[in-house]
Phi, psi and omega in degrees: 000126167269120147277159166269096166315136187311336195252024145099346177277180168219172182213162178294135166293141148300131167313142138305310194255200190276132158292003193216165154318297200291334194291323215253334150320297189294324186314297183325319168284308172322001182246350185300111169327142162310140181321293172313339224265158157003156171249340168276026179252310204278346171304292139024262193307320191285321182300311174308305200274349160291346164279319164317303174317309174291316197293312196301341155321287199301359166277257253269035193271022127296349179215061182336282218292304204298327187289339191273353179268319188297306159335285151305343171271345148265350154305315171266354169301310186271349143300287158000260176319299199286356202264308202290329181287328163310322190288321201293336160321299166341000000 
């Protein structure tokens, strides 16, 4: 897809989100909760960064699989936190 830029040129529209593997690391860290914070916010935060991750697969496909691994491992991560805060209901 092309904009048309005011003075008659165009350019590629930008992805909303990160195109590489590196890009979607940084976004990410910058996005990290404080150590201390909530534990359903770092759930949150783990559950956004495997949707980051997975969307940035579907870019990023030299580095399909690896990105799709980061996803899932933040996926348990976020299974994690919520299995330990459930038990803590109990």
């Amino acid at each position: 897809m092309s904009v048309t830029l005011p003075h008659g040129g165009s350019a590629k529209k930008q992805p909303d989100g990160p195109t590489t593997l590196a890009e979607a690391h940084e976004v990410l860290w910058r996005q990290r909760p404080a150590r201390d914070a909530d534990p359903l916010m770092w759930a949150e935060f783990h559950r956004h960064s495997a949707t980051v991750y997975a969307q940035t697969a579907a870019v990023d496909t030299r580095h399909k699989h690896e990105t799709l691994q980061c996803a899932a491992i933040e996926i348990r991560k976020a299974q994690d936190i919520e299995r330990r805060l459930n038990e803590g209901d109990q």
